[in-house]
C-alpha positions in Angstrom: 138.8 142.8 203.8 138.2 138.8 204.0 135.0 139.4 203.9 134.3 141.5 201.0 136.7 139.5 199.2 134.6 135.9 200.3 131.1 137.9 199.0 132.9 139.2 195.8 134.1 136.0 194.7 131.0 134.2 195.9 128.9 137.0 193.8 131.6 136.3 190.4 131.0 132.5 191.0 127.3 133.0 191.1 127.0 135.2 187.9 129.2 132.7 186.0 127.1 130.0 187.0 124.3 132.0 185.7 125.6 133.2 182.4 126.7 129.3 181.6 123.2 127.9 182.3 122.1 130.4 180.0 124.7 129.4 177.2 124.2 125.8 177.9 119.6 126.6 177.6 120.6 128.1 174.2 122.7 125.7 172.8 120.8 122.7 173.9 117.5 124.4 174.1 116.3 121.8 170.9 118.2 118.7 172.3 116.7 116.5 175.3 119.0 114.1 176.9 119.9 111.1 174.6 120.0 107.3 175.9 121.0 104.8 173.2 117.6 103.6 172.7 116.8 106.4 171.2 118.4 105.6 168.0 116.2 102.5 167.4 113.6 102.5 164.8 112.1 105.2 162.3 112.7 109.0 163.4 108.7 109.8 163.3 108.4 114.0 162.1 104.6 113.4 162.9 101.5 113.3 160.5 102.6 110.2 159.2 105.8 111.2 157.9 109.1 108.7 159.1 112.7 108.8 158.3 113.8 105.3 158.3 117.6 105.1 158.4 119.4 102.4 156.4 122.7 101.0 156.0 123.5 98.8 152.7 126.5 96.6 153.9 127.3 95.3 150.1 127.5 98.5 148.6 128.6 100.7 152.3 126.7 103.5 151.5 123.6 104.7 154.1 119.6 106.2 152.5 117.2 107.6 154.7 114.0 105.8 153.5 111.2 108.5 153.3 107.3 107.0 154.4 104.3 108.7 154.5 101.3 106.2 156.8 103.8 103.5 156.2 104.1 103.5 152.5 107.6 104.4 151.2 107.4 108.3 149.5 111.3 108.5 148.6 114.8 107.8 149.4 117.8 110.1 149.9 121.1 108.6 149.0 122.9 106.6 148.4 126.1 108.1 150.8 129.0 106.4 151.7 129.3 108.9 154.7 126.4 109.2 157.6 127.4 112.8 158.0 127.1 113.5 154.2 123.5 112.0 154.6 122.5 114.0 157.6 124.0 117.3 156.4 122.6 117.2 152.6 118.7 115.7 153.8 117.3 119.6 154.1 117.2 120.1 150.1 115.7 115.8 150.0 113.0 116.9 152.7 112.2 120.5 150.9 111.4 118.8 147.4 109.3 116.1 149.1 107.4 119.0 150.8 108.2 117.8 154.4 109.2 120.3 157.0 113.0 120.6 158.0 114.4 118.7 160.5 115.3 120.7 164.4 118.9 120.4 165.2 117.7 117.4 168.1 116.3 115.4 165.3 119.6 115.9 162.6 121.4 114.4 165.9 118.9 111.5 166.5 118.8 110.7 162.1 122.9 110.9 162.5 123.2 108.4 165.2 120.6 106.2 163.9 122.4 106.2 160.3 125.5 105.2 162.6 123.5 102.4 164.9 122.3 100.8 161.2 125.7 99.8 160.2 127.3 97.1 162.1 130.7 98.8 163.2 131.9 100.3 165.8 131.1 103.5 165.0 128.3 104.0 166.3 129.9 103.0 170.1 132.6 105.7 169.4 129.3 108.3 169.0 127.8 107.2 172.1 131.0 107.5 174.0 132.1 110.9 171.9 128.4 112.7 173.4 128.2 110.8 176.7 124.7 108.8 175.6 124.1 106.3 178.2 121.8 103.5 178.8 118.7 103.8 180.4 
C-alpha cells in the first residue's frame, strides 16, 4: 500500500510540476529575465524607432520622447503617473504608425519611466518583481 501511495503522490507532484511550467511558459512566454540595467537608455522597437523615457522634475509629470534614426518624431504626455503613460502609449504609437509594444517591452518602458525620476520608486519596482543586478 506504501508503495502505490509513494508512486501516486510522486506521479501528482510530477504533473503539477508540469502543468505550472506550462502556466509559468505562457505567462512569461514574452518577458526575459530583467536585471536593472535593463532600464537604462532608449527602449529601441528596431528600424530606427526609440522610445526615450523622460521624467520632468519641475512640472512631475513623465513623456515618452518618440525618435525615428535619432531625430525626435513625437512625444506622448505629459502624465503625472508612469503607469498612465505606459497603459495609454498604444493609441500614441498607432497614430504615429509604429507597431504596438509586447507586454516585455510595456514592462521595460514602465520601469524606465520609473528609473528617470529621481525617487525611490523605481527601487520599490525592482524589489516588487525581484530585478537584480548583474
Amino acid at each position: 500500500m506504501r508503495i502505490f501511495q509513494k508512486c501516486r503522490t510522486a506521479s501528482i507532484g510530477r504533473m503539477l510540476r508540469d502543468r505550472l511550467r506550462v502556466i509559468a511558459q505562457r505567462f512569461f512566454a514574452d518577458r526575459a529575465p530583467f536585471y536593472v540595467d535593463d532600464f537604462d537608455g532608449p527602449l529601441t522597437l528596431g528600424k530606427g524607432i526609440e522610445l526615450q523615457p523622460v521624467y520632468d522634475p519641475s512640472l512631475r509629470v513623465f513623456s515618452v520622447l518618440l525618435r525615428r534614426e535619432r531625430v525626435p518624431a513625437g512625444v506622448h504626455g505629459p502624465s503625472p503617473y508612469a503607469d498612465h503613460a505606459t497603459e495609454t502609449i498604444g493609441q500614441f504609437l498607432r497614430e504615429c504608425g509604429v507597431r504596438q509594444l509586447t507586454k516585455g517591452e510595456e514592462f521595460r518602458l514602465h520601469g524606465a519611466l520609473l528609473k528617470a525620476k529621481p525617487a525611490p520608486d523605481f527601487a520599490i519596482f525592482c524589489h516588487t518583481y525581484g530585478i537584480e543586478e548583474r
